[in-house]
N, C-alpha and C positions, 0 to 999 in steps of 0.2 A: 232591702228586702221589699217585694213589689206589695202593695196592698190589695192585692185580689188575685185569686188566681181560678182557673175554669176545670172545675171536674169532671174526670169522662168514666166512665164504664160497659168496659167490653165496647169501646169506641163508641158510646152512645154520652153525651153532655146529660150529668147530672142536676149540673146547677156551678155557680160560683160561690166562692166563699170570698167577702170581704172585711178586709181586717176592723176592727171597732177596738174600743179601749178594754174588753174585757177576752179576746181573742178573736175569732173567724168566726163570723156569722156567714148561714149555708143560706144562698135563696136560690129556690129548686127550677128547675127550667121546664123540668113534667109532670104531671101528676104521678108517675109512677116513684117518684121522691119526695112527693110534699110532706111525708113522714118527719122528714128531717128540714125543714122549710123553720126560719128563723132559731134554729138551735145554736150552741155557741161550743165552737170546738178551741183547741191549744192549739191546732198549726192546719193549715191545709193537708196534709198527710191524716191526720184525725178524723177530717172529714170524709176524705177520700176512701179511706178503712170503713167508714161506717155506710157510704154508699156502696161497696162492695156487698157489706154484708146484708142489706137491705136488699138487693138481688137477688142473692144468694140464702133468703131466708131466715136470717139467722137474728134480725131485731126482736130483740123483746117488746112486749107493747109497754105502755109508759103504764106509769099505775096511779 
């Protein structure tokens, strides 16, 4: 399994997620995703769904 991979959205590079010992750490490549900058996802696909929805509106704010 590769330990990083590069997220895109609607063709646009979110950021990469690299693997760590507790899952995928997200480091964002825009500010339009630093929302999710150092969060810790289970797979790339995780992350991938959450930069979707992060375009898409749909993030909760953290609390």
């Amino acid at each position: 399994m590769p330990d990083s991979y590069i997220i895109e959205v609607n063709s646009q590079t979110a950021g990469i997620v690299v693997r760590s010992s507790g899952g995928y750490c997200f480091f964002a490549s825009s500010h339009r995703f630093n929302r999710l900058e150092g969060q810790l996802f289970r797979n790339a696909r995780e992350a991938e769904r959450a930069a979707r929805k992060l375009v898409n509106g749909y993030v909760k704010e953290a609390a």
